[in-house]
C-alpha positions as CSV (number, residue, x, y, z in Angstrom):
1,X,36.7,-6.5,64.8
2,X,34.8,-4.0,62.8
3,X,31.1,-3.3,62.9
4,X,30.9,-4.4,59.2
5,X,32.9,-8.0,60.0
6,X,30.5,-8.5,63.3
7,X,27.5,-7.9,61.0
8,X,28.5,-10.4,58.5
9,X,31.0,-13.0,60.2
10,X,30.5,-12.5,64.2
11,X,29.2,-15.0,66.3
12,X,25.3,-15.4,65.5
13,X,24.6,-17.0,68.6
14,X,26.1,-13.6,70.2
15,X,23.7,-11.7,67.6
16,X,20.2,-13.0,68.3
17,X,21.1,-12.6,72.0
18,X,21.4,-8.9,71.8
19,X,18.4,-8.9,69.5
20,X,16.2,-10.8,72.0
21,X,17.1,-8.8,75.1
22,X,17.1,-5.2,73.0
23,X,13.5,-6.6,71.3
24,X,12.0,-7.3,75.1
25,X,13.2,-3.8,76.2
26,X,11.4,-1.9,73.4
27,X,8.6,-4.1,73.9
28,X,8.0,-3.3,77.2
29,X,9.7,0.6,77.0
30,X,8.3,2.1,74.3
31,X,5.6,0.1,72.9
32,X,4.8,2.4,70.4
33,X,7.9,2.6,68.3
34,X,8.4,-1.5,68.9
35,X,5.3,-1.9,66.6
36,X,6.8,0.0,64.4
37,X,9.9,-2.3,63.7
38,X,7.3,-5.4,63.8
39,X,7.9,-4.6,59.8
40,X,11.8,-5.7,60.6
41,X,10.2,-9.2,61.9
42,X,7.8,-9.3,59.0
43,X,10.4,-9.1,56.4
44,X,12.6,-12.0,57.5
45,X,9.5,-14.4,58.3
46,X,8.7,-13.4,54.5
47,X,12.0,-14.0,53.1
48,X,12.4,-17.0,55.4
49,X,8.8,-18.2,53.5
50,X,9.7,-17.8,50.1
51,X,12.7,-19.8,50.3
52,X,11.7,-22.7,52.5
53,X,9.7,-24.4,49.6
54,X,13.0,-23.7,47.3
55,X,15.3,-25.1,49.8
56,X,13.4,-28.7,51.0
57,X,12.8,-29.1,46.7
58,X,16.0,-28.7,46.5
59,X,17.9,-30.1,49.0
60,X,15.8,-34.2,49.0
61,X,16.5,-34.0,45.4
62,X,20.2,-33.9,45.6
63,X,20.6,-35.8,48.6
64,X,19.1,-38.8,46.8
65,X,20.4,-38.4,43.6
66,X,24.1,-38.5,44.7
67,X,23.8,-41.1,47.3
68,X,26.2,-43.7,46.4
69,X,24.3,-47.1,45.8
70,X,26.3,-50.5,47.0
71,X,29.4,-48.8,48.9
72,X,31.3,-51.3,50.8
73,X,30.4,-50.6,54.0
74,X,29.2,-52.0,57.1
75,X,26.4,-49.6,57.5
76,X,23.3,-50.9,57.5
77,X,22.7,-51.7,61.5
78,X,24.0,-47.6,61.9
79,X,21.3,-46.5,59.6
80,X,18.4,-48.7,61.3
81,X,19.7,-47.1,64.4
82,X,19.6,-43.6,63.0
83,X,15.8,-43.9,61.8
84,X,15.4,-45.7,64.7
85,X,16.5,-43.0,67.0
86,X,14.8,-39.9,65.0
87,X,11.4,-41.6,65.1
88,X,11.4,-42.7,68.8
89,X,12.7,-38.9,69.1
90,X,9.9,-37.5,68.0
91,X,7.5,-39.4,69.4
92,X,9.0,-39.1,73.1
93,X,8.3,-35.2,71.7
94,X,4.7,-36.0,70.7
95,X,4.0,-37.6,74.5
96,X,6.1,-34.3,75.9
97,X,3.8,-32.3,74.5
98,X,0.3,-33.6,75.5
99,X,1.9,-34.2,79.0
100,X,3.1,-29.9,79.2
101,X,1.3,-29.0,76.5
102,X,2.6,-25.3,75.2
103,X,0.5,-22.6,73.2
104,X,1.4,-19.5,71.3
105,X,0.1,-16.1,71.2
106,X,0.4,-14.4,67.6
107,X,1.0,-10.9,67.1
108,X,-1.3,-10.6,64.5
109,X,-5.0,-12.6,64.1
110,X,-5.1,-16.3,62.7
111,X,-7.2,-18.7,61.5
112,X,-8.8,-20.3,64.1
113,X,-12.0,-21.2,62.6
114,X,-9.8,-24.4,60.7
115,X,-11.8,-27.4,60.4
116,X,-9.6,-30.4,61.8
117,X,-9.0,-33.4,60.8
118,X,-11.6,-35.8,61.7
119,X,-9.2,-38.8,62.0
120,X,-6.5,-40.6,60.5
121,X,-7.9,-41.6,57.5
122,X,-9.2,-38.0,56.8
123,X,-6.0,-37.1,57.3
124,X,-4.4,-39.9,54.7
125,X,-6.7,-38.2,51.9
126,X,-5.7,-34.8,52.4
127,X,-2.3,-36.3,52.3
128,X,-2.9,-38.4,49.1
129,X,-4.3,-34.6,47.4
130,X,-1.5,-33.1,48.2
131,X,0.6,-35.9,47.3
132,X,-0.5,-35.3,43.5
133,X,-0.6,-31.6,43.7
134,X,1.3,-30.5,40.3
135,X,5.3,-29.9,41.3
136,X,5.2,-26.5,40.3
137,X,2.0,-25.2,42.0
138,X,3.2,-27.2,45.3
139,X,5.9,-25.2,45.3
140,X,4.4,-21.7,44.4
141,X,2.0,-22.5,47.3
142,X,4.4,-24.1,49.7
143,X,2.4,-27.3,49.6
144,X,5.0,-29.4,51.1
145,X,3.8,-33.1,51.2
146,X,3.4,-32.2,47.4
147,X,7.1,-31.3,47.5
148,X,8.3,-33.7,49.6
149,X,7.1,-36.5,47.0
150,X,8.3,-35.0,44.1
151,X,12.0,-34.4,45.1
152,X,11.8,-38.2,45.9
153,X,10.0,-39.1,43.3
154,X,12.6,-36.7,41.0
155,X,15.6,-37.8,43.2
156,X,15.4,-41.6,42.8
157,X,14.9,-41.1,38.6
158,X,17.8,-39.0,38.6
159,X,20.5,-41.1,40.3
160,X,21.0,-42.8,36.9
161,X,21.7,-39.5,35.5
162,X,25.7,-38.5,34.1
163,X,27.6,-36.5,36.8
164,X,27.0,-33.4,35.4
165,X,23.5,-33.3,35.8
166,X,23.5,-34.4,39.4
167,X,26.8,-31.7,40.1
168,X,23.6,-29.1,38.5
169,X,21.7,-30.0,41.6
170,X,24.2,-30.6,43.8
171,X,25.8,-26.8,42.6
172,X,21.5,-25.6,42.4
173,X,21.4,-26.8,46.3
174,X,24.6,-25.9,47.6
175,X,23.3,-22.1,45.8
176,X,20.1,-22.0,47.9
177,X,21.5,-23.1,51.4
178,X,24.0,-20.2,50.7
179,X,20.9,-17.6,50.1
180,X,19.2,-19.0,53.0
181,X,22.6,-18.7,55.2
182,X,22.5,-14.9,54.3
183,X,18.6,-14.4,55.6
184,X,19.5,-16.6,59.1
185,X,22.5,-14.1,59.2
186,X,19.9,-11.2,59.4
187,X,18.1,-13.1,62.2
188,X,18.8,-10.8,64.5
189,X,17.1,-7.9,63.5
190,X,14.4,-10.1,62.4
191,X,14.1,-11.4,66.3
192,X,14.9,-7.6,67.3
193,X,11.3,-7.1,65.3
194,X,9.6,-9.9,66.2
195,X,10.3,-10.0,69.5
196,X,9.5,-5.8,70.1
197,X,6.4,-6.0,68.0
198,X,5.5,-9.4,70.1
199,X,5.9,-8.2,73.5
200,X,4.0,-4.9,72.9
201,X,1.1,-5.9,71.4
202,X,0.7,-9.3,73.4
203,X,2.5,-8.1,77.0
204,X,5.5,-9.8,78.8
205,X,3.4,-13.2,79.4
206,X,4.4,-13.7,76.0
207,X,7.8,-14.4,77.5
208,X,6.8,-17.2,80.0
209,X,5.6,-19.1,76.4
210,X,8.5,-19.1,75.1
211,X,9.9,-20.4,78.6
212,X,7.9,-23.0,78.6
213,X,8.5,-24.0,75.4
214,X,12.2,-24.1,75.9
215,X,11.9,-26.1,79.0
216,X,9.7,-28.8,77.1
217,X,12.5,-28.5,74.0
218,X,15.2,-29.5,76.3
219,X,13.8,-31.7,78.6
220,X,13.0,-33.7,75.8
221,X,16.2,-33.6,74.5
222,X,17.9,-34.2,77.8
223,X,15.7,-37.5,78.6
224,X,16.1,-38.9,74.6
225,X,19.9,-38.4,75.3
226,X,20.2,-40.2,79.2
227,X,17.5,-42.6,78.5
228,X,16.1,-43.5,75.3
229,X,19.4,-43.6,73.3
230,X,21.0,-45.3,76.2
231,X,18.3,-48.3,76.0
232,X,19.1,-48.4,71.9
233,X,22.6,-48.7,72.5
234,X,21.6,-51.4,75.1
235,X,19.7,-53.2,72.8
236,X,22.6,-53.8,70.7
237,X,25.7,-54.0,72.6
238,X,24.3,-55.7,75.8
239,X,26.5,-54.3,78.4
240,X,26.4,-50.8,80.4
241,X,25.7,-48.2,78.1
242,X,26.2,-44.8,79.7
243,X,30.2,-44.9,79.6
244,X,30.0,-44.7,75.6
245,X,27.0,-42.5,76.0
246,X,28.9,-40.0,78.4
247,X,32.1,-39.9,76.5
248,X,29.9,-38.8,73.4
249,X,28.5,-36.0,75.3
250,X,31.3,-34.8,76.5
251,X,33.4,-35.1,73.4
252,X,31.0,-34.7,70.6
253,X,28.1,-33.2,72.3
254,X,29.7,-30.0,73.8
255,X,31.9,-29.2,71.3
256,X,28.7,-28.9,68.8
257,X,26.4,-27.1,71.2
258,X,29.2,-24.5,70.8
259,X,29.5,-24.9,67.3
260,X,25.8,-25.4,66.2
261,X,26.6,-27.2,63.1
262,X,26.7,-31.1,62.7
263,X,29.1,-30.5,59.6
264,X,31.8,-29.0,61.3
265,X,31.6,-31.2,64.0
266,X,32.4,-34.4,61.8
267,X,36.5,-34.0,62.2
268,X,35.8,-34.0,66.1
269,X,33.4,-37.2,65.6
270,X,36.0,-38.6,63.1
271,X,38.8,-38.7,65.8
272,X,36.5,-39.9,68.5
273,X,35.8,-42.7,66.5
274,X,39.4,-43.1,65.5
275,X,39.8,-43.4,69.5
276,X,37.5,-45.6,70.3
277,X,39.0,-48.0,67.6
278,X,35.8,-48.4,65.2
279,X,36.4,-49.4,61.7
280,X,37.6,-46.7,59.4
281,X,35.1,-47.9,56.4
282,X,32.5,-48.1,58.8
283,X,32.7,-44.3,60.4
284,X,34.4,-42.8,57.6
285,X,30.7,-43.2,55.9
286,X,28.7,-43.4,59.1
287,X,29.8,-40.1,60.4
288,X,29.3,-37.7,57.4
289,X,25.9,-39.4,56.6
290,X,24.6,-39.0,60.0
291,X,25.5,-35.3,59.7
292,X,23.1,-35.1,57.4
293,X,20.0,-37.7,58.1
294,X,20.7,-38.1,61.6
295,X,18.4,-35.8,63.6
296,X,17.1,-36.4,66.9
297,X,16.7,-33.1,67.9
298,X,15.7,-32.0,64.9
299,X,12.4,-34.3,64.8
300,X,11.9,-33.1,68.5
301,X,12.1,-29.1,67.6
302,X,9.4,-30.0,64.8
303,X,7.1,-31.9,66.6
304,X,7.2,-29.5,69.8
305,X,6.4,-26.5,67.7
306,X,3.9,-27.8,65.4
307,X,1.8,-29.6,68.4
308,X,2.5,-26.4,70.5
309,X,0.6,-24.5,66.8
310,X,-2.4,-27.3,67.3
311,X,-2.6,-26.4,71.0
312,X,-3.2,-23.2,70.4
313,X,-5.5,-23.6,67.8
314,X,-7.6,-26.0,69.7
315,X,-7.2,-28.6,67.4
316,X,-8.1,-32.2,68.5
317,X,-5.1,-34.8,67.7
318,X,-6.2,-38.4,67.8
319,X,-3.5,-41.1,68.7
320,X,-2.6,-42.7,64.9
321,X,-2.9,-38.8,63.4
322,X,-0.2,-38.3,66.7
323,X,1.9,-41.4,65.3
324,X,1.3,-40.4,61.9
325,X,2.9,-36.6,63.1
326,X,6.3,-38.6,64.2
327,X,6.5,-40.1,61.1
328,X,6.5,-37.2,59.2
329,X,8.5,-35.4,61.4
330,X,11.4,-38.1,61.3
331,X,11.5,-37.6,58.3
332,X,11.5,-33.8,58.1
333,X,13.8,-34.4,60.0
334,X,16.1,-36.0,58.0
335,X,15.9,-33.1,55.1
336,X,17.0,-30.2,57.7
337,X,19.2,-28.2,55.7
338,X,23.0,-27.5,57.4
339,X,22.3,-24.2,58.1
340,X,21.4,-23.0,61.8
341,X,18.1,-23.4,62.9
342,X,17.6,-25.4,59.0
343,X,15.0,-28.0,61.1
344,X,12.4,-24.4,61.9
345,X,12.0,-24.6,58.2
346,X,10.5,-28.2,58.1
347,X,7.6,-27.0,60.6
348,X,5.2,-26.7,57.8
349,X,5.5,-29.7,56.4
350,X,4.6,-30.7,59.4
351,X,1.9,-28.2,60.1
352,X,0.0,-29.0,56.7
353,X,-0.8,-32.2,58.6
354,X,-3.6,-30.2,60.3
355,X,-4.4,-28.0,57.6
356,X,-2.9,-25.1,59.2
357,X,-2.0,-21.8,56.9
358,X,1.8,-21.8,55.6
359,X,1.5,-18.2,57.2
360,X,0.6,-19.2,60.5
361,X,3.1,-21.8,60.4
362,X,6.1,-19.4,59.3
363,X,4.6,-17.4,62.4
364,X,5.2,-20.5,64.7
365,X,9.0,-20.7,63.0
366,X,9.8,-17.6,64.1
367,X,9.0,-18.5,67.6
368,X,11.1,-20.7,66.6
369,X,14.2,-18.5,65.7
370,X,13.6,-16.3,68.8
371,X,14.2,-19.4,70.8
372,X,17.0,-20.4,68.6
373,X,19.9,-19.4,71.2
374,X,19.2,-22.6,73.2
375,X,17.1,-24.7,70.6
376,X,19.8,-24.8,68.0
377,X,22.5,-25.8,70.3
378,X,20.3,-28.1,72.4
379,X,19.6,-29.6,68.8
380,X,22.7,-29.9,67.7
381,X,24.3,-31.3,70.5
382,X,22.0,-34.5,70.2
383,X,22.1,-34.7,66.7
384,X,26.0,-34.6,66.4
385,X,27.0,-36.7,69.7
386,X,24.4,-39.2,68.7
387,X,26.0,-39.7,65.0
388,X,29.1,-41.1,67.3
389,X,27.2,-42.8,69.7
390,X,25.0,-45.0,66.7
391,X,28.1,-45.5,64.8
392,X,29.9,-47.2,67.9
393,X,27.3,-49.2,68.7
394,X,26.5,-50.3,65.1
395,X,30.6,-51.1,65.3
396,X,30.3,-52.9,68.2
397,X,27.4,-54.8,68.5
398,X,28.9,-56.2,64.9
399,X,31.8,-57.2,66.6
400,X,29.7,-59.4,69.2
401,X,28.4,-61.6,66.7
């Protein structure tokens, strides 16, 4: 393979892990030139910010307005187990994080004179604002509740529109995951920056953060995975659980912690479910849609690292602002774009719940990123093998009544 086709087509996973270890050595080598290349870091998180607000406008509005209204399809019970199972996700991640609370040190100064939210209802107004903010200047300011309601609000009027508007936005989407794929594919020398410019200016304790942040990331995942989807999939098949729920992991699961992409793992999901003798109109739906709103992992990744940004900034969470966080995040959630490490990019929606800057936020996703080796796949691997695991126990609690 040449250097060019490892640039542009080698394995990204590979990549950022050469990035990450090269970063820490400059970091901690020669601290002078690895403040330098923080301008490498700076560049992707700034490229990364200006086409987040794009991307989530973009992306709602064309998922809703090709959905395909009254389908033939047994479908509903695997949907209510889908929202289900993201919203109990992230609020297993909300208790995770008050239990091993994680902070972050910045490379550069923040805000940390923020005024909080005083409560949920404070909250709800500042919500409601943004809510009404004008579509265009919620997107030139990356107000995201703002953009968040108007892609609904835009996506629901437009599924009455001919099929050549909705292939425009449909075509205007599929154009701006493309553009973000190329930034992710320079995340490597991003994290190279980052992580250099990081370690010199903050020192290697920087390191043991993003330790203990991975540690809370998958230990969340690992306990939603062997406990709290096993006791959904109780709740509707009424029998042993953990057979299905093992077989999933082991045939769905692994294969997509390799391949860190829900989408391509659909043809492995598709012939699991083809084994396990579920209804073809039933998984032949189930399984591509869950690809897309199912995310477990996802709302865990976005409510770790916006919690672990109001840790840090020593802002108070009450318990219905804390419920009102997994909500959000759910449904975040559900919007991640396909690309690798898409769910990072939904952290300040989440993080406007608190008031905190867009820029400290896009710091927070590239903590994010640099983590992204074992977040991504972690993430993946719960998102994909659960699409399986809902769809089979949609399938077969049906078949009990």
């Amino acid at each position: 393979m040449t250097i060019k086709n490892f640039i542009l087509r080698g394995n990204l996973v590979l990549q950022i892990s050469i990035g990450l270890i090269w970063g820490i050595l400059l970091g901690i080598f020669l601290p002078d030139i690895a403040v330098s290349v923080g301008l490498l870091g700076d560049v992707f998180l700034y490229a990364l910010k200006a086409a987040a607000p794009v991307l989530v406008f973009l992306l709602i509005i064309s998922s809703i307005t090709n959905h395909k209204a009254g389908q033939k399809t047994n479908i509903k019970s695997v949907l209510l187990l889908y929202l289900l199972g993201t919203f109990l996700s992230a609020l297993i991640a909300v208790a995770a994080s008050f239990l091993f609370p994680s902070v972050i040190t910045f490379k550069e100064s923040v805000e940390t004179d923020l005024l909080p939210p005083s409560g949920i209802f404070a909250v709800l107004k500042d919500i409601l604002f943004k809510i009404v903010d004008n579509p265009v200047n919620a997107v030139l300011n990356a107000n995201f509740i703002g953009i968040l309601a108007w892609s609904i609000g835009i996506g629901i009027f437009m599924r009455k529109a001919s099929d050549n508007t909705k292939q425009i936005f449909t075509d205007l989407s599929d154009a701006m995951v493309s553009i973000v794929r190329v930034i992710i594919r320079f995340a490597p020398i991003g994290i190279f920056g980052l992580v250099a410019s990081t370690i010199a200016l903050t020192g290697v304790e920087t390191l043991f953060e993003y330790l203990h942040i991975i540690l809370v990331l998958v230990g969340t995942m690992v306990f939603i995975a062997l406990v709290v989807n096993p006791i959904i999939v109780y709740w509707k098949i009424r029998k042993n659980p953990y057979p299905l729920v093992f077989t999933c992991l082991k045939e769905s699961g692994i294969t997509a912690f390799f391949t860190r992409s829900s989408a391509a793992n659909i043809p492995v999901n598709m012939a699991l479910a083809k084994k396990l003798k579920l209804h073809e109109d039933t998984y032949s739906v189930s399984i591509p849609l869950g690809a897309t709103i199912n995310m477990e992992g996802a709302a865990v990744t976005i409510t770790v690292l916006t919690l672990a940004a109001v840790h840090t900034l020593g802002i108070e969470v009450d318990i219905l602002t804390a419920v009102l966080l997994s909500v959000v995040s759910a449904l975040g959630a559900c919007g991640a774009s396909g690309v690798p490490g898409g769910s990072l990019l939904l952290i300040p929606v989440a993080c406007s719940l608190f008031n905190i800057p867009v820029d400290t936020a896009m710091m927070v996703v590239g903590v994010g990123m640099t983590i992204s080796v074992i977040q991504d796949s972690m993430e993946t691997a719960l998102n994909s093998s659960t699409d399986i695991l809902f769809t089979a126990a949609a399938d077969i609690g049906e078949q009990r009544k």
